[in-house]
KEKE-3310 file (N, C-alpha, C; in steps of 0.2 Angstrom, whole numbers, plus 5000, padded with zeros to 4 digits):
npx = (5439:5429:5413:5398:5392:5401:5414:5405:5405:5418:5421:5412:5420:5431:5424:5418:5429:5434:5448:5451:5438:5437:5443:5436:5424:5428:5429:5416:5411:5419:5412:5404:5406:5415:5423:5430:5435:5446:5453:5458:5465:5473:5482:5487:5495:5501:5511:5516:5522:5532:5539:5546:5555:5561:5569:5574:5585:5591:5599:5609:5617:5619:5612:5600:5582:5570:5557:5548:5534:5534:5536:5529:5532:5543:5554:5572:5577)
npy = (5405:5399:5391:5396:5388:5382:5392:5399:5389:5389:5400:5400:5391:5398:5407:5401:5401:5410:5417:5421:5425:5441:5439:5432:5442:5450:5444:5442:5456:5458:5451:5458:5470:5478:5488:5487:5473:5475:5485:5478:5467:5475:5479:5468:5462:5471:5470:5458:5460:5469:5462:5449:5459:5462:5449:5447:5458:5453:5444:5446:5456:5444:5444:5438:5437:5449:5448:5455:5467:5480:5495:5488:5483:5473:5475:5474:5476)
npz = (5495:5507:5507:5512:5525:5528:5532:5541:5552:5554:5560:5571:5575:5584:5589:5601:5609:5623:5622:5610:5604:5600:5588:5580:5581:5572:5560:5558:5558:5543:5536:5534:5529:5514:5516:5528:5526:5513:5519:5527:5521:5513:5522:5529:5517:5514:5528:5527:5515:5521:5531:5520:5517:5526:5530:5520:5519:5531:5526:5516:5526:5537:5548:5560:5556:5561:5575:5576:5569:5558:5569:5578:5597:5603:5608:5617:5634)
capx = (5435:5425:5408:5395:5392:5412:5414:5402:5406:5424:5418:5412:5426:5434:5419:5418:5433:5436:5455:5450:5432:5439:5445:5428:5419:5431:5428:5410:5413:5422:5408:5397:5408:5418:5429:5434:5438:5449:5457:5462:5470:5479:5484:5490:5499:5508:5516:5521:5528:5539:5543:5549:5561:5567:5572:5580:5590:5596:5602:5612:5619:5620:5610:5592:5577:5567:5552:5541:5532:5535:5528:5528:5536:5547:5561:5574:5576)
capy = (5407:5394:5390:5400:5384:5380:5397:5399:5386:5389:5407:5398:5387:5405:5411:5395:5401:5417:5419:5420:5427:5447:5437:5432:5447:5454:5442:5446:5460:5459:5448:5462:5476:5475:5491:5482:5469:5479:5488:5473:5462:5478:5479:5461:5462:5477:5468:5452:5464:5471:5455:5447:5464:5461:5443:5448:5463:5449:5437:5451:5457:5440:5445:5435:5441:5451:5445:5462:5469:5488:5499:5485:5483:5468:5481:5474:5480)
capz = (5500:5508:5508:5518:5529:5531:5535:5548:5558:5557:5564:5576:5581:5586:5595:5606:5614:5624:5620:5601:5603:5598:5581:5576:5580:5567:5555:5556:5554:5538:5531:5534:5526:5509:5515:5533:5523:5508:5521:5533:5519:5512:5529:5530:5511:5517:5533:5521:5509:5525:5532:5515:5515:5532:5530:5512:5522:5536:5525:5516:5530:5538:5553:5561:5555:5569:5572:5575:5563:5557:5570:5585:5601:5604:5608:5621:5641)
cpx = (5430:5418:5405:5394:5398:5415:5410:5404:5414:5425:5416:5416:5428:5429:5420:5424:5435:5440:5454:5442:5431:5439:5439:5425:5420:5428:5420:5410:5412:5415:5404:5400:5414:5424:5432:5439:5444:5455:5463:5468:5476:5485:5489:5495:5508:5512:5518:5525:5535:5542:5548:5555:5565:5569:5577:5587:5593:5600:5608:5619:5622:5617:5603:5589:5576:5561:5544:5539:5535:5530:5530:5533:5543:5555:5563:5574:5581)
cpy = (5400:5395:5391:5394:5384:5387:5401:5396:5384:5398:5407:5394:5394:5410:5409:5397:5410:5421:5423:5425:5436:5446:5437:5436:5450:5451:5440:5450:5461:5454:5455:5469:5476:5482:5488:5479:5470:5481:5482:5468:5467:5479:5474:5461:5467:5474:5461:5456:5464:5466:5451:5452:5461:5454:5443:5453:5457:5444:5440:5454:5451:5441:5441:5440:5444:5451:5450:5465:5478:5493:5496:5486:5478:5470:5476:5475:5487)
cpz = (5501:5508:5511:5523:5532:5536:5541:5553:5559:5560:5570:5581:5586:5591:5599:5609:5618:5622:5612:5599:5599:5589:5577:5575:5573:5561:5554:5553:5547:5534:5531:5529:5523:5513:5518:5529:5517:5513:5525:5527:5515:5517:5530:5524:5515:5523:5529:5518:5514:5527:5527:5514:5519:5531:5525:5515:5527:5532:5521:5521:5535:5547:5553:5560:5561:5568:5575:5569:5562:5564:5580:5591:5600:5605:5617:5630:5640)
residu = (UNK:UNK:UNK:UNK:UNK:UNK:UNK:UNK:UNK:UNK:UNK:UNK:UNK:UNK:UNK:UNK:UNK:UNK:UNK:UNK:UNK:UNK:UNK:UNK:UNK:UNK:UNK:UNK:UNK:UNK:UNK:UNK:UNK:UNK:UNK:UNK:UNK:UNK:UNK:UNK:UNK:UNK:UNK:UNK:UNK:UNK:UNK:UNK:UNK:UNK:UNK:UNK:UNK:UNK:UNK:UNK:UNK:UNK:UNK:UNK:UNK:UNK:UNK:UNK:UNK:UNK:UNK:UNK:UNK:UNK:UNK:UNK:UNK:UNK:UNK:UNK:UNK)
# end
């Protein structure tokens, strides 16, 4: 974890930009509330976990991984 300064003003970089500025809010947020944060990174383990299957299942099968997550769109026409 970085440094309460470090960490500010890389909360910042993310603010400064409109495209990103949702991201930051978030990670206010998360500084402010230990569930947020408990819940977001089980959140984020649990889509590594799937990802890591699905690329072990393609390489098995001899197919490319797909690059949605469980749940997502990225579905064809």
């Amino acid at each position: 974890m970085l440094p309460d300064f470090e960490r500010a003003d890389r909360i910042g970089e993310f603010w400064g930009y409109p495209e990103s500025r949702a991201f930051a809010e978030l990670l206010i947020d998360c500084e402010d509330d230990r569930t947020l944060r408990a819940v977001l990174v089980g959140m984020l383990r649990e889509t590594e976990s799937w990802c890591k299957w699905d690329r072990q299942a393609a390489a098995v099968v001899g197919d490319a991984p797909r690059e949605t997550a469980p749940g997502g769109g990225g579905g064809g026409a």
